[in-house]
N, C-alpha and C positions, 0 to 999 in steps of 0.2 A: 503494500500500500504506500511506504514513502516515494515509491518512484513516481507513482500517481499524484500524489500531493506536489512534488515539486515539478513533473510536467504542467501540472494543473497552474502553477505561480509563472512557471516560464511564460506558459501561451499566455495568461493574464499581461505580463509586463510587458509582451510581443504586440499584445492589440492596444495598450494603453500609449505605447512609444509609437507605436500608426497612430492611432488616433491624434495625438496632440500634435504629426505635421499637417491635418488636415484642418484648414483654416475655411471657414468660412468662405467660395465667392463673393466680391461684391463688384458692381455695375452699377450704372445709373441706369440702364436700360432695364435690368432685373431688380430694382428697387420693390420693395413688398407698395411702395406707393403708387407704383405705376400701375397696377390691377385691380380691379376690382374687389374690394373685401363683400358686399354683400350684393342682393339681389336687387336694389333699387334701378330703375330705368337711367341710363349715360345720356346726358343731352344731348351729347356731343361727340356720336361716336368717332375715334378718329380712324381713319386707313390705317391697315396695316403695315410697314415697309418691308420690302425686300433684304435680305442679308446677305450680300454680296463681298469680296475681299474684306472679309472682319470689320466690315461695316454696313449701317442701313441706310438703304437707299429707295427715294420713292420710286415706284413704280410707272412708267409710262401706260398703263394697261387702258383699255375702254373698255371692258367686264371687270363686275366686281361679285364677290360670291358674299354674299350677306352672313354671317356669324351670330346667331341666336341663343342667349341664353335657353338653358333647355329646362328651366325649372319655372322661367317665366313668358319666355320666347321674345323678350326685348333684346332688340339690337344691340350687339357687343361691339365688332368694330365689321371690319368690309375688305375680305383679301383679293389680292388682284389674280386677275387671270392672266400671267405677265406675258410680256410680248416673247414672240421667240428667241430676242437677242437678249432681254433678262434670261430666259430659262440657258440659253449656251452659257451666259458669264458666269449660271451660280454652277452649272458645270461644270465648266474653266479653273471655278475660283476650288472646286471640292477637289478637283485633283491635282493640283498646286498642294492644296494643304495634306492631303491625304499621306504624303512621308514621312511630314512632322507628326501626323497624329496618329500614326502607326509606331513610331518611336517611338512616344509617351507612354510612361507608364500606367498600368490600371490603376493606382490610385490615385494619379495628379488626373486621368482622365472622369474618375470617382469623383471627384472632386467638383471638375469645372460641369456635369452634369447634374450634380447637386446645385 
C-alpha cells in the first residue's frame, strides 16, 4: 500500500504543477462583457466578423444568416454568408497557421480553447 500512497502524492503534485502554468486567457474580444449574460432582447444586434490572419474582419457579404436565441428566439447577432474571396483567405490564413498549431503543445492549446 505505501507504493500507492506515494504514486497517489506524485500524480497529485504532477497535476497541481500543470495546473498553476495554466493561466487564464484573456482578450478583449473574449471578455465575459462582450456576451450576452441573460435572455433579454439586444437592441442592437451587431454583425458578426470574420477571423481572418489573427484578426477580425468585417465581412463584405450581401446574405446574412440570422442567429436566434433559442430559449427566446430574439435576434443575437447576423453571420455573413462570406464572399468566396473571405472563404479562400480564412483558408489561406488556416494553413499558414496550421504548423505552429501543430507544434503547440496540448496544454498551451488547452489553454487558449478554454
Amino acid at each position: 500500500m505505501p507504493a500507492l500512497a506515494d504514486a497517489s502524492k506524485i500524480a497529485a503534485r504532477r497535476i497541481h504543477a500543470t495546473a498553476s502554468q495554466l493561466a487564464p486567457a484573456t482578450s478583449a474580444a473574449t471578455s465575459s462583457a462582450s456576451y450576452p449574460t441573460t435572455h433579454e432582447q439586444i437592441q442592437q444586434p451587431s454583425d458578426t466578423p470574420n477571423f481572418i490572419d489573427n484578426k477580425f474582419t468585417a465581412s463584405q457579404a450581401t446574405q446574412w444568416i440570422d442567429l436566434h436565441d433559442p430559449a427566446t428566439n430574439n435576434l443575437v447577432t447576423r453571420v455573413p454568408q462570406s464572399t468566396d474571396a473571405e472563404l479562400k483567405a480564412a483558408v489561406e490564413s488556416a494553413q499558414k497557421a496550421f504548423p505552429a498549431w501543430k507544434a503547440t503543445s496540448v496544454l498551451a492549446r488547452q489553454q487558449i480553447m478554454f
